[in-house]
DSSP file (Angstrom, degrees, kcal/mol; ACC not computed):
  #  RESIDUE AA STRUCTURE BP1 BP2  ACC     N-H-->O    O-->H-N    N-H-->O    O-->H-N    TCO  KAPPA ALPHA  PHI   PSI    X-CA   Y-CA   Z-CA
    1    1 A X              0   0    0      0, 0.0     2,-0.4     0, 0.0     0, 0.0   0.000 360.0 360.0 360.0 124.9    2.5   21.4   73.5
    2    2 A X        -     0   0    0      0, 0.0     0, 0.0     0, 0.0     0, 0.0  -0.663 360.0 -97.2 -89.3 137.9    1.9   23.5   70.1
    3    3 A X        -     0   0    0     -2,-0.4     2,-0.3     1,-0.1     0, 0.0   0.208  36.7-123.3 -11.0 166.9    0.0   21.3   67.2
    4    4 A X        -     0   0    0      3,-0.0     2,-0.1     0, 0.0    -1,-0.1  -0.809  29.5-118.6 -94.8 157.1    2.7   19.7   64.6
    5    5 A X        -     0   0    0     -2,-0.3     2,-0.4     0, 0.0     0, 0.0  -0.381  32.9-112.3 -76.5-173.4    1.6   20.9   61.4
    6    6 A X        -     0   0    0     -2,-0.1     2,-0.5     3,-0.0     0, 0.0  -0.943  21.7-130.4 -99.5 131.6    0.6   17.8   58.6
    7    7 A X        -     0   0    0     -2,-0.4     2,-0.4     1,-0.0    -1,-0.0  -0.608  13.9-125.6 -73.3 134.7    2.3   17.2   56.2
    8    8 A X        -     0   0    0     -2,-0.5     2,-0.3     1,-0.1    -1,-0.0  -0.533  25.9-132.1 -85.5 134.8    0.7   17.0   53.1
    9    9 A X        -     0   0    0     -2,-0.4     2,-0.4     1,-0.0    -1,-0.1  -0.530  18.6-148.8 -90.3 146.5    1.5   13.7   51.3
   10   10 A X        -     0   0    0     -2,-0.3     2,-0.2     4,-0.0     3,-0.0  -0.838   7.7-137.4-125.9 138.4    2.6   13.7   47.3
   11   11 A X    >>  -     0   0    0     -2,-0.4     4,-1.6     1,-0.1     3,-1.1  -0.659  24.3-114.4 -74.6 150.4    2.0   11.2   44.9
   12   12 A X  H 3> S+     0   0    0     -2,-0.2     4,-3.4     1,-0.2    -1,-0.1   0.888 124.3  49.1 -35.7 -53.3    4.7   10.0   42.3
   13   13 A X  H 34 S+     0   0    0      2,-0.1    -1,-0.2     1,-0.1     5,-0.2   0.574 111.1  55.3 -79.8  16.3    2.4   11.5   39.4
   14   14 A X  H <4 S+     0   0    0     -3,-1.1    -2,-0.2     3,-0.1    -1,-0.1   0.867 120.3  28.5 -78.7 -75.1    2.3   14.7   41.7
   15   15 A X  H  < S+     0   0    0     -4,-1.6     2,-0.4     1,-0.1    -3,-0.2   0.936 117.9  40.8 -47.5 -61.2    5.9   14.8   41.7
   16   16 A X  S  < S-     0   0    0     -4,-3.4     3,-0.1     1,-0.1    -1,-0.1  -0.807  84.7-107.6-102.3 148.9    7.5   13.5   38.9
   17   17 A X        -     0   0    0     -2,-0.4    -1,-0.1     1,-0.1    -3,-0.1  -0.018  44.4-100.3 -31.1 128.0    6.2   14.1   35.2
   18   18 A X        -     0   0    0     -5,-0.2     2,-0.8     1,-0.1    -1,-0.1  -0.412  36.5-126.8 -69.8 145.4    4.7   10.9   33.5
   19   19 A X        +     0   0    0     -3,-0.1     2,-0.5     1,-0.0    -1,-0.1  -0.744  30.3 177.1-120.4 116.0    6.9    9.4   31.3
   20   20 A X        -     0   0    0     -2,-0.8    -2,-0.0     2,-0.0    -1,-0.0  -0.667  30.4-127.6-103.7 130.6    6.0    8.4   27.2
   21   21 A X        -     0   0    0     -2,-0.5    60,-0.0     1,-0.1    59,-0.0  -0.468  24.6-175.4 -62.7 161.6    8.4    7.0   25.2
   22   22 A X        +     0   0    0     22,-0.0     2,-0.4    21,-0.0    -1,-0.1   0.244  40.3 113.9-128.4  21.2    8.8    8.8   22.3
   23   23 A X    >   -     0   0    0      1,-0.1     3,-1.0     2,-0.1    20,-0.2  -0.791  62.4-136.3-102.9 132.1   11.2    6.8   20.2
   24   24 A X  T 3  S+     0   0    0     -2,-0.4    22,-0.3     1,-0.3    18,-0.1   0.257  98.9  65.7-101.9  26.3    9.8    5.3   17.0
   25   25 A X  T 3  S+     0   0    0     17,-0.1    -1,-0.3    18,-0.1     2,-0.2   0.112  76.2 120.3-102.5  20.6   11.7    1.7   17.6
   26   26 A X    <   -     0   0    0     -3,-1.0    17,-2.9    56,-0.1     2,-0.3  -0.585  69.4-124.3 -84.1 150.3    9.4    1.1   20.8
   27   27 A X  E     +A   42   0A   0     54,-2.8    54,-0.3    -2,-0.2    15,-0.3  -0.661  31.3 179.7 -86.3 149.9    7.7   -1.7   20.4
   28   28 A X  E     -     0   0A   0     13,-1.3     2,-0.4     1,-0.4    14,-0.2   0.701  67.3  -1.3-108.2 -26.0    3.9   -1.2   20.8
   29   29 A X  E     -A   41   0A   0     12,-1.6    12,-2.2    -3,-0.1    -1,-0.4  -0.976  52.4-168.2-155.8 161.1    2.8   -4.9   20.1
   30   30 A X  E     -A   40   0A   0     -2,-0.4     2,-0.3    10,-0.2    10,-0.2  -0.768   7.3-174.3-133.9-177.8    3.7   -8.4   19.3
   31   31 A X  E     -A   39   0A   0      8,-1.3     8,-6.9    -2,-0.2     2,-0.3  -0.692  27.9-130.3 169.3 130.2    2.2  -11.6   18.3
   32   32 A X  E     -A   38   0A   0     -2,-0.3     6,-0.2    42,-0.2     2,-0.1  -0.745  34.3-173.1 -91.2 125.9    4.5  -14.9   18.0
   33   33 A X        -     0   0    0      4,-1.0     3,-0.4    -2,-0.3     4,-0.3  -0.397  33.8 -66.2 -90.8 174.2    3.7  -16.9   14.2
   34   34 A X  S    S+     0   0    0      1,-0.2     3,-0.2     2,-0.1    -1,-0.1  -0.141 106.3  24.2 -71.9 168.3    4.7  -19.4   13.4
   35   35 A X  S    S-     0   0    0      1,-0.2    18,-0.4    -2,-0.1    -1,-0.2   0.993 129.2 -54.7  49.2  47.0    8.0  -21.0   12.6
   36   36 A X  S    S+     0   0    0     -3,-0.4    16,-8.8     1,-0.1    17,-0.3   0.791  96.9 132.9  24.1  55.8    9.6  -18.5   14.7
   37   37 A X  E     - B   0  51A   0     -4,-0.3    -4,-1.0    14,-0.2     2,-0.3  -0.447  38.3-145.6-100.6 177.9    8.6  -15.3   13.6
   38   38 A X  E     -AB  32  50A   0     12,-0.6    12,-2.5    -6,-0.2     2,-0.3  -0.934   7.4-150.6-154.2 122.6    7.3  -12.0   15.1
   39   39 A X  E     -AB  31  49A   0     -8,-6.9    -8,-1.3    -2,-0.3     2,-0.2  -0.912  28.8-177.4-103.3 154.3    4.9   -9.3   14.0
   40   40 A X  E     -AB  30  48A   0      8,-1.0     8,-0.7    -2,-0.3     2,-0.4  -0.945  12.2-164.4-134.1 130.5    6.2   -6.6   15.5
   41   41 A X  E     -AB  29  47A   0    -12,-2.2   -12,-1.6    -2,-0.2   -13,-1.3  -0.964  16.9-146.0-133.2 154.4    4.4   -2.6   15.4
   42   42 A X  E >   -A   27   0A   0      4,-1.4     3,-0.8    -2,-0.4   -15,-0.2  -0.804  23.0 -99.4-144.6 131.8    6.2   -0.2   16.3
   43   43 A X  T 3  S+     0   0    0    -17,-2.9     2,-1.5     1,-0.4   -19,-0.1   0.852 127.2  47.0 -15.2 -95.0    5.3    3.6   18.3
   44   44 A X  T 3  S-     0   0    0      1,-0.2     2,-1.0    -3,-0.1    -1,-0.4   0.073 124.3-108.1 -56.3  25.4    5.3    5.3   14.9
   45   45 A X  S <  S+     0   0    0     -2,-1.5    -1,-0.2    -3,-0.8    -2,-0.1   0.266  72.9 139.3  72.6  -6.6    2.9    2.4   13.1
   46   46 A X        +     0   0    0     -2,-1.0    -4,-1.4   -22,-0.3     2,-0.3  -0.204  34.4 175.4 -55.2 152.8    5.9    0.9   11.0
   47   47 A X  E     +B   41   0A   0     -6,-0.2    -6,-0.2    50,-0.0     2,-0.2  -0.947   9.7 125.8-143.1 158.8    5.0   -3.2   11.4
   48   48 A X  E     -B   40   0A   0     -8,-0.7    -8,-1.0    -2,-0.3     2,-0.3  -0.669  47.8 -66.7 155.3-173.0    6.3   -6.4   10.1
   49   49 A X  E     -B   39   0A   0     57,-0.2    59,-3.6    -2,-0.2     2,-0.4  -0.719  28.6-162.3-117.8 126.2    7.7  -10.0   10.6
   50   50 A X  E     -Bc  38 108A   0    -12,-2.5     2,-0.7    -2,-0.3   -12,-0.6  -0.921   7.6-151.3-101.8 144.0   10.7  -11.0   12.0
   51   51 A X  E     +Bc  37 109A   0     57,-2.6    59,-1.2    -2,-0.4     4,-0.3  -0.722  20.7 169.1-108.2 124.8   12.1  -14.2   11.4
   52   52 A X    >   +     0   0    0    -16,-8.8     3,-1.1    -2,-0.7     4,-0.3   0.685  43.8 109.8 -97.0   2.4   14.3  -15.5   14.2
   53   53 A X  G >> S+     0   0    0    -18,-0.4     4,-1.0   -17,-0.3     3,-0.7   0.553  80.5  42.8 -46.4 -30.8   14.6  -19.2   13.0
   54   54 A X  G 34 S+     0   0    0      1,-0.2    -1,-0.3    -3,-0.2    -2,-0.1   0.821 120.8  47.1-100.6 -40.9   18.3  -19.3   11.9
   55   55 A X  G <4 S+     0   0    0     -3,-1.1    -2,-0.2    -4,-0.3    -1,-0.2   0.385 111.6  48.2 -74.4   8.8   19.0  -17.3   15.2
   56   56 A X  T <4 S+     0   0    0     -3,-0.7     5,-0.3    -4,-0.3    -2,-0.2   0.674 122.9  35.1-100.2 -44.0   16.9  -19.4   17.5
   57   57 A X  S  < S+     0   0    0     -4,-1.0    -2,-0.2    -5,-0.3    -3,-0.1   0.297  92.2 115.5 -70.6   5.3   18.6  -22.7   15.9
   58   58 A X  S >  S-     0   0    0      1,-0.2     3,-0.9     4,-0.0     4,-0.1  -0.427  75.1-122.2 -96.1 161.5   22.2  -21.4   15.3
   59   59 A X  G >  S+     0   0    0      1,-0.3     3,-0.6     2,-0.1     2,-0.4   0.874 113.7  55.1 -68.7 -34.3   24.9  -22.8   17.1
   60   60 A X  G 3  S+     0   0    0      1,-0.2    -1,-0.3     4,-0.0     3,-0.1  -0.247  70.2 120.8-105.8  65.8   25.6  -19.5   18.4
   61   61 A X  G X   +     0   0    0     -3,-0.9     3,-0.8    -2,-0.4    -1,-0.2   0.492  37.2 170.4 -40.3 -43.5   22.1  -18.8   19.9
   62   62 A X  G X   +     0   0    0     -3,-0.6     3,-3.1     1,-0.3     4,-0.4  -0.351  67.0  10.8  53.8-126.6   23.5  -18.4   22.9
   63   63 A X  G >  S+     0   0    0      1,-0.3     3,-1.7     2,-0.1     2,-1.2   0.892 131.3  56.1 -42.8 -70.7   20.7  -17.1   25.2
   64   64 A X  G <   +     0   0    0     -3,-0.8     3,-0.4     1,-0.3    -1,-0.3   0.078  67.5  90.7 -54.1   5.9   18.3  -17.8   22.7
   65   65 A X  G X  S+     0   0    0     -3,-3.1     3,-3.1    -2,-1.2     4,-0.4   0.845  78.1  73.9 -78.3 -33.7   18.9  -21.2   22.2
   66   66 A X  G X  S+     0   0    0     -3,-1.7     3,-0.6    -4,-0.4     6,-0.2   0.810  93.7  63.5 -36.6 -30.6   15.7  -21.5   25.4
   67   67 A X  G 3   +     0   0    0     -3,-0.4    -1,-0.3     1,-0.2   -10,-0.1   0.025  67.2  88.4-102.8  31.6   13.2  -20.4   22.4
   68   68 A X  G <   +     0   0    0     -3,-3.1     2,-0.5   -12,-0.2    -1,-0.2   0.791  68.5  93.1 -81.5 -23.4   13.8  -23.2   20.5
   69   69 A X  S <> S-     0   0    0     -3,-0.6     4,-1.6    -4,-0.4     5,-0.4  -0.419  72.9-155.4  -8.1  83.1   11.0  -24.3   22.7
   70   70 A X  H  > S+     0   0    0     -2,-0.5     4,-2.4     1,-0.2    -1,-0.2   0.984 101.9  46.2 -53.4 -53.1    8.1  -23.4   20.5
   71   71 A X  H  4 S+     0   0    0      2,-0.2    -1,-0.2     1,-0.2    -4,-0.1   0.791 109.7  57.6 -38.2 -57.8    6.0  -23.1   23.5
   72   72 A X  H >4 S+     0   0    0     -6,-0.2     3,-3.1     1,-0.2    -1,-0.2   0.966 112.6  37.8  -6.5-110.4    9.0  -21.1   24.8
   73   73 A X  H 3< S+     0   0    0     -4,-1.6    -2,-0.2     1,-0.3    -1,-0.2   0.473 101.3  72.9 -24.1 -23.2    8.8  -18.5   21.9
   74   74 A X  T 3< S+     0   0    0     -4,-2.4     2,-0.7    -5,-0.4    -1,-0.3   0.398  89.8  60.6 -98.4   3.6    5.1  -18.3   21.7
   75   75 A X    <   +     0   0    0     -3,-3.1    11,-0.5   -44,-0.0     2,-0.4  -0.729  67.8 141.4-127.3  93.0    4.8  -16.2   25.1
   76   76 A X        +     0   0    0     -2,-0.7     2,-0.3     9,-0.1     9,-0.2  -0.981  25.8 174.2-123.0 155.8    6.8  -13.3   23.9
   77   77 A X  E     -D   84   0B   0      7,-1.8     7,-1.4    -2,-0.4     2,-0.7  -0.917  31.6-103.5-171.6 128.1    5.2  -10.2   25.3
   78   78 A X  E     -D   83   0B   0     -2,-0.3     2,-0.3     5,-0.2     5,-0.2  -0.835  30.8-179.0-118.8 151.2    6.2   -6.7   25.2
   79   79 A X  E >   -D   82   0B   0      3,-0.8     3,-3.0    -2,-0.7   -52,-0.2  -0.852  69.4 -23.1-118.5 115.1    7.9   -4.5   28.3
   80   80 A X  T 3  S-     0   0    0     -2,-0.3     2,-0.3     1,-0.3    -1,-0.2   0.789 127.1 -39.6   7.2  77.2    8.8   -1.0   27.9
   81   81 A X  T 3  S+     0   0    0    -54,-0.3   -54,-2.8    -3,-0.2    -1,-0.3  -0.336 120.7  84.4 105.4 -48.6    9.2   -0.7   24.4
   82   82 A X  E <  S-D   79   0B   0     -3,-3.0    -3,-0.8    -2,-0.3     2,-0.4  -0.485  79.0 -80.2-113.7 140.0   10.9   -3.9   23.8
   83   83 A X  E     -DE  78  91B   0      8,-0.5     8,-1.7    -5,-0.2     2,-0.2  -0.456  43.8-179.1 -33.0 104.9   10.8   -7.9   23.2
   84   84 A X  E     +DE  77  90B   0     -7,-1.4    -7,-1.8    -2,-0.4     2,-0.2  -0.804  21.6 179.7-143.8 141.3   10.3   -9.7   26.1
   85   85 A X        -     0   0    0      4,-2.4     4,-0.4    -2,-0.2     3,-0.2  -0.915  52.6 -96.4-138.5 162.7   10.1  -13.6   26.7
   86   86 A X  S >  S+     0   0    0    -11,-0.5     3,-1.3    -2,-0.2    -1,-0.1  -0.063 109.0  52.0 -78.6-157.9    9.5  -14.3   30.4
   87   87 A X  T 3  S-     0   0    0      1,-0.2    -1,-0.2    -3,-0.0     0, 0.0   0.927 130.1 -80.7  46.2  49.4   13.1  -15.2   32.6
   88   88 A X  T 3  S+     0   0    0     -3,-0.2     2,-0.3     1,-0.2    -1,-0.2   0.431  88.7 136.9  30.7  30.5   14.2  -12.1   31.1
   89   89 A X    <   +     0   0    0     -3,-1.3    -4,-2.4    -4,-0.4     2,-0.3  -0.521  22.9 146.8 -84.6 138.3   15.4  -12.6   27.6
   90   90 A X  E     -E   84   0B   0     -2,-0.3     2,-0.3    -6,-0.2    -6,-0.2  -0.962  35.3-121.0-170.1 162.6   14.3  -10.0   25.3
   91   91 A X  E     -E   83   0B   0     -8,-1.7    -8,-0.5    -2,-0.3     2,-0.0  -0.770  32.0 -85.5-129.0-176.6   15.7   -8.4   22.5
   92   92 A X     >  -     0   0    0     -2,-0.3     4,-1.7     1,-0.2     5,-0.1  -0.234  27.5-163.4 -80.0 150.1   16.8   -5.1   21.1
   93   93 A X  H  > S+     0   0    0      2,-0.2     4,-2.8     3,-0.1     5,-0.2   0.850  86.1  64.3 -99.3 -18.5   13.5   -3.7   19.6
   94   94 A X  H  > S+     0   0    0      1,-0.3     4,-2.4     2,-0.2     5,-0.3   0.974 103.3  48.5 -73.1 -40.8   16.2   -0.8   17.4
   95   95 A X  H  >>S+     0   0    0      2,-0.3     4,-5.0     3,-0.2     5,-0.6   0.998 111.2  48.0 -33.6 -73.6   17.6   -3.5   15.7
   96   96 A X  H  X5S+     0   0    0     -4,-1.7     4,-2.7     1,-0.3    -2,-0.2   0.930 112.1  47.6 -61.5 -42.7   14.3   -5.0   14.8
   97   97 A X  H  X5S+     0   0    0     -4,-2.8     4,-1.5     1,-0.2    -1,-0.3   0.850 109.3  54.2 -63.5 -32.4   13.1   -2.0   13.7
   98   98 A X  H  X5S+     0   0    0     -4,-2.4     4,-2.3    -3,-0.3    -1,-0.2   0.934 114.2  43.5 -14.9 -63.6   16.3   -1.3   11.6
   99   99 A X  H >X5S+     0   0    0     -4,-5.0     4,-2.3    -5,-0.3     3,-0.5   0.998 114.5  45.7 -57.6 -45.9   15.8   -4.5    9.9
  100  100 A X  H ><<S+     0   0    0     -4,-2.7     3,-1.8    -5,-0.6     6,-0.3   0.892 116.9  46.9 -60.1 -61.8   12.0   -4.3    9.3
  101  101 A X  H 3< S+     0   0    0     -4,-1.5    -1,-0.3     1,-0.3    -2,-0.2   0.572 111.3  57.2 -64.9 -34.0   12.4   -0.3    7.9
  102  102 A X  H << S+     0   0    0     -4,-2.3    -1,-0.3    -3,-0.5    -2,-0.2   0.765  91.1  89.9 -79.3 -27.6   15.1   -1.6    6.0
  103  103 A X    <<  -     0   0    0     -4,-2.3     5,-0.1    -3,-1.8    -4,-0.0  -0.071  64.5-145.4 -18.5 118.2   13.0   -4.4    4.1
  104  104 A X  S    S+     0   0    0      3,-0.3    -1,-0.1     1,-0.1    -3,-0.0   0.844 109.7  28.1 -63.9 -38.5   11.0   -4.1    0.6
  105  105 A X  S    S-     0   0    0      2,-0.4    -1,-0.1    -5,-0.1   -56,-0.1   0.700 110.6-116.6-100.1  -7.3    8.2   -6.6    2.3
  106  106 A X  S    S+     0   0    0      1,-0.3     2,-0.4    -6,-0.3   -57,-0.2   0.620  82.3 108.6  57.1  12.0    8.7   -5.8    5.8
  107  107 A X        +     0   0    0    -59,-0.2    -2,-0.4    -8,-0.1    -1,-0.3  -0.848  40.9 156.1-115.8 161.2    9.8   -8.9    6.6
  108  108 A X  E     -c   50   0A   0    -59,-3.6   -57,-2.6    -2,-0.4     2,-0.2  -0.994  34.1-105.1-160.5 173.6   13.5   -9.8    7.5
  109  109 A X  E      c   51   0A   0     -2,-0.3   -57,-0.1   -59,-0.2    -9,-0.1  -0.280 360.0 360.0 -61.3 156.4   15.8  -12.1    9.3
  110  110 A X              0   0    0    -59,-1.2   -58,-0.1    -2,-0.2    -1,-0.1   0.150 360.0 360.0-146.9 360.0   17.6  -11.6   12.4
């Protein structure tokens, strides 16, 4: 019986190229304020506070009505790129940067 050869075994960062976002609405960090807000930075360094209050409280909150829950709101976290609250609500991070870019203070509504 001839030898088999071994195969040599490949890692994922062997194979595939590591992957960096490069789009300058990911989010890089968050931190929940009060009175349901968010500072928010952004890949490209833009920052500032969004206020969700009127969308957390609205009747048509829909999903989001779960973060009227201060407690709720206060573990929002970010996940590739984006706004992330745990049980998988999160919101669109191009929006917020839209709003925020669009701003004189840097703050806005949502």
């Amino acid at each position: 019986m001839r030898p088999q050869p071994v195969a040599e075994e490949n890692s994922a960062a062997d194979v595939a190229p590591s992957i960096r976002p490069v789009m300058p609405w990911r989010v890089v960090s968050v931190e929940a304020l009060r009175g349901y807000r968010l500072r928010v930075r952004f890949l490209d360094g833009l920052e500032g506070v969004v206020d969700m209050s009127e969308l957390v409280s609205s009747q048509n909150a829909g999903v989001f009505a779960a973060l009227v829950d201060s407690e709720a709101f206060n573990r929002a976290f970010v996940e590739l790129g984006a706004v992330c609250w745990p049980g998988g609500l999160d919101i669109a991070p191009d929006a917020i940067y839209a709003e925020i870019k669009a701003s004189d203070r840097r703050e806005c509504a949502l």
